[in-house]
N, C-alpha and C positions, 0 to 999 in steps of 0.2 A: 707344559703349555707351549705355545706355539711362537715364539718371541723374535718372529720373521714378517708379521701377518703385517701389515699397515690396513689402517681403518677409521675413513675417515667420518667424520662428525659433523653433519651440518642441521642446525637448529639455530632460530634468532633469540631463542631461552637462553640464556645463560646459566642459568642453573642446571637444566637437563644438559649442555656439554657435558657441564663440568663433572656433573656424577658420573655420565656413561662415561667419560672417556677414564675417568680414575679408576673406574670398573674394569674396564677395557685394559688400561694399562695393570693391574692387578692380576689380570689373565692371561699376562704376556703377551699383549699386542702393542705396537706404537701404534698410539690415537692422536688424531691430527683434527682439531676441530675449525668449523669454517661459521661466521652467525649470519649469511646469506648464500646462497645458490651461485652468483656471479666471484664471489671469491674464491669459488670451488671450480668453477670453471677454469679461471685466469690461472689456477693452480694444476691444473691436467696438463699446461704447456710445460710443466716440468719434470711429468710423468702422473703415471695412473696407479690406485693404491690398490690393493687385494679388494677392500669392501668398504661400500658406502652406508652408513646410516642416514636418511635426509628427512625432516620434515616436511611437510605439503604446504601448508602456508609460511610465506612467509616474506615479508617485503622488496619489493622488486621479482626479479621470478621463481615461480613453484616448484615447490620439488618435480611437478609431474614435468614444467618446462626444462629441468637439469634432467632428468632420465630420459626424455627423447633427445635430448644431446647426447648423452652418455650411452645410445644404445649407436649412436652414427661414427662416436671418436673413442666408446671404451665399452663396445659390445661385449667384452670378456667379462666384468667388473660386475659382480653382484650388486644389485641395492637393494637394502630392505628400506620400505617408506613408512615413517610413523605421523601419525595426527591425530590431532584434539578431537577431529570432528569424522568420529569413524560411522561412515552408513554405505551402503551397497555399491553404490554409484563410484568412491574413491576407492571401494576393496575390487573391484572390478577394472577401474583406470588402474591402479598399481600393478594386476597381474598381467591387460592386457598389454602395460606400456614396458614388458618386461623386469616387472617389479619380481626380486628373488621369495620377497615376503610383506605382507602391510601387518605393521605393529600398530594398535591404536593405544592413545594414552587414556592414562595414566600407564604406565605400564611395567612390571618387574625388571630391573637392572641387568638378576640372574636369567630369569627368560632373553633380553635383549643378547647379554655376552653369548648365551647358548644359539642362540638364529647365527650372530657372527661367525660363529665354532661351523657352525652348519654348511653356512654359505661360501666360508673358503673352501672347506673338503669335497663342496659339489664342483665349485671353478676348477682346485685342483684335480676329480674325475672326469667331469664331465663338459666343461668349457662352456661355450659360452652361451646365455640365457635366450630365451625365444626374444623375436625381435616386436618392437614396437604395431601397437596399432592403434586404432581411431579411439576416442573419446565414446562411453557410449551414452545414450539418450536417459532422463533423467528417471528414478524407480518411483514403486511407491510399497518399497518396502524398509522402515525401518527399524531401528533399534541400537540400543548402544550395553545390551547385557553379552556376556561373554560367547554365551549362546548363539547369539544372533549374528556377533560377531566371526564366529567357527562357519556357519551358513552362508553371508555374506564371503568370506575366502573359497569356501567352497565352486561357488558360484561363479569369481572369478576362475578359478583354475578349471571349470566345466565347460565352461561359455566357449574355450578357444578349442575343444575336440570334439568330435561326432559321434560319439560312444554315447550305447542308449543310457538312460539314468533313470534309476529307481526311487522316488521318493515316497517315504514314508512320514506320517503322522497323523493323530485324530482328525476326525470332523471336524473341520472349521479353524486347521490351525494353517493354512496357507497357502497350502501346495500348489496351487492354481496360479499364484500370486511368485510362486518360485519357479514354475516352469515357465511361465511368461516374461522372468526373471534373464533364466537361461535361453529364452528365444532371442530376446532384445539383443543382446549382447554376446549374441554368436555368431560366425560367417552366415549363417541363415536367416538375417535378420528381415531381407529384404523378400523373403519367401513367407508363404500363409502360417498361420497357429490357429492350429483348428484342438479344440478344444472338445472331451466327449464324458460324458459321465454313462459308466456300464449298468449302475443302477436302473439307470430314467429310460434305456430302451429295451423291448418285449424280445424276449430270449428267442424268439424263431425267428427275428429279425437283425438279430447284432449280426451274424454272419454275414449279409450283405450289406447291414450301414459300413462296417469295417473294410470289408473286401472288394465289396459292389459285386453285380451279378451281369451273367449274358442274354441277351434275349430270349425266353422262352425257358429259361432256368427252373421256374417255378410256375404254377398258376398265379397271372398277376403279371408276370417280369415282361411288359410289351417292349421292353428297350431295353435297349444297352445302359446300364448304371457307372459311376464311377464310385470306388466305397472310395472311405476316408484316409488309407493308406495312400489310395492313388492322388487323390488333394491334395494330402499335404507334402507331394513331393517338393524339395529344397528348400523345406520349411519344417515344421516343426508341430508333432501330434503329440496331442496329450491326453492318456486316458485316464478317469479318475475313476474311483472305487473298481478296480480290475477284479478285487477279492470278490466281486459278485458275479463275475463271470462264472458260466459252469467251465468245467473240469476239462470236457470236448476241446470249446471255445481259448480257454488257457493254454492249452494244446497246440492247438493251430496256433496264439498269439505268440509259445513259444518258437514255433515254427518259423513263422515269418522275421523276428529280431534274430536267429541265429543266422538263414540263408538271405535274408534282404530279398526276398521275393515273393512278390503275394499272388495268388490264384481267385479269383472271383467264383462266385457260385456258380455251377456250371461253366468252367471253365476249364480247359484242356493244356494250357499253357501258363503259367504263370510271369509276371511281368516284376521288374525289378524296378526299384526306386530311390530318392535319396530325403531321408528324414530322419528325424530322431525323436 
């Protein structure tokens, strides 16, 4: 084991110190425990540890108020953030506020020692973590099963890239709810979420809801259309039930996510955009 690592401990529990850090020390680490955020502070004047574990509440200021300090005075310094009260909203503020990981409790001692195991080997590869950003707006999605929890992470760690994302699940289990999820709390926040279900529009028409069409494209197209791709530039499109697209249609959709460039019905040029 690694018997160089310092890692510190801040929780106003007294009980959770003292197990993690005997854990901790077990594992060969020096654990160095703090039962508020401001004693941890006052203690970076004397240097900074390999990894943080901090709780979110806790009297006087929050863990999320010690990690935007800690991303302006020990931006190198992993922290993984743990709390009682795990829902979307704090696995979101931990990842964007360069949280290494959010642990919610209760939570396994041997899962915690393994994230520490994790977070030094990334500081020692890879240095130092993404930097802080805004608080984001409240969900209304929650849950406190393990499940929900892996989803909630997810989400954080999606929210901060532009990379398209594929979500899967039944009828009526969310999806809509998780891609508005990931709008909220993306750099794209302040741009459109146009929302489309492939089901509910007539197969000879998704082509240009999608794409939008040129004047004279078709019998019918007396104008210039703009489809939904071009809407929701710098914002964020959502298609639901895609698996009823025909095969054509999937086609062209994969078309447009590989080059970022959509062509409208009748159309000789195709125009580029920014969404996801």
């Amino acid at each position: 084991m690694n018997r160089q690592g310092r890692v510190w401990v801040i929780d106003d529990d007294r009980s959770i110190r003292w197990v993690l850090c005997r854990a901790l020390q077990s594992a060969g680490f020096q654990a160095i425990e703090f039962e508020d955020a401001e004693r941890a502070s006052a203690a970076l004047d004397g240097g900074e540890p390999d990894v943080i574990v901090s709780d979110v509440r806790m009297p006087g200021r929050s863990g999320f108020d010690l990690l935007a300090e800690l991303r302006e005075r020990a931006p190198a310094v992993p922290v993984i953030i743990t709390t009682a009260y795990p829902d979307l909203d704090s696995a979101v503020s931990a990842f964007q506020g360069g949280a290494f990981e959010h642990l919610p409790k209760p939570f396994d001692v041997d899962e915690a020692v393994d994230l520490v195991n994790r977070a030094l080997v990334q500081r020692r590869e890879q240095g130092t973590p993404g930097q802080a950003a805004d608080a984001p707006a409240p969900s209304d999605i929650i849950g406190s099963a393990p499940s929900m929890q892996e989803v909630f992470r997810a989400i954080g760690r999606l929210s901060r890239s532009s990379i398209n994302v594929l979500i899967t699940g039944e009828s009526g289990t969310g999806k809509e709810l998780i891609a508005r999820a990931l709008h909220r709390h993306s750099p794209r926040s302040g741009g459109p979420f146009i929302a489309l279900n492939m089901a509910a529009i007539n197969r000879e028409l998704l082509e240009s809801e999608l794409f939008g069409h040129e004047r004279g494209a078709f019998t019918g197209a007396q104008a210039l259309r703009r489809g939904r791709f071009e809407q929701a530039h710098g914002g964020s499109l959502f298609l639901d039930e895609i698996g009823d697209m025909s095969e054509r249609m999937q086609k062209k959709l994969l078309r447009v996510l590989q080059e970022g460039e959509v062509r409208p019905v009748g159309g000789k040029r195709g125009s580029g955009g920014r969404f996801t």
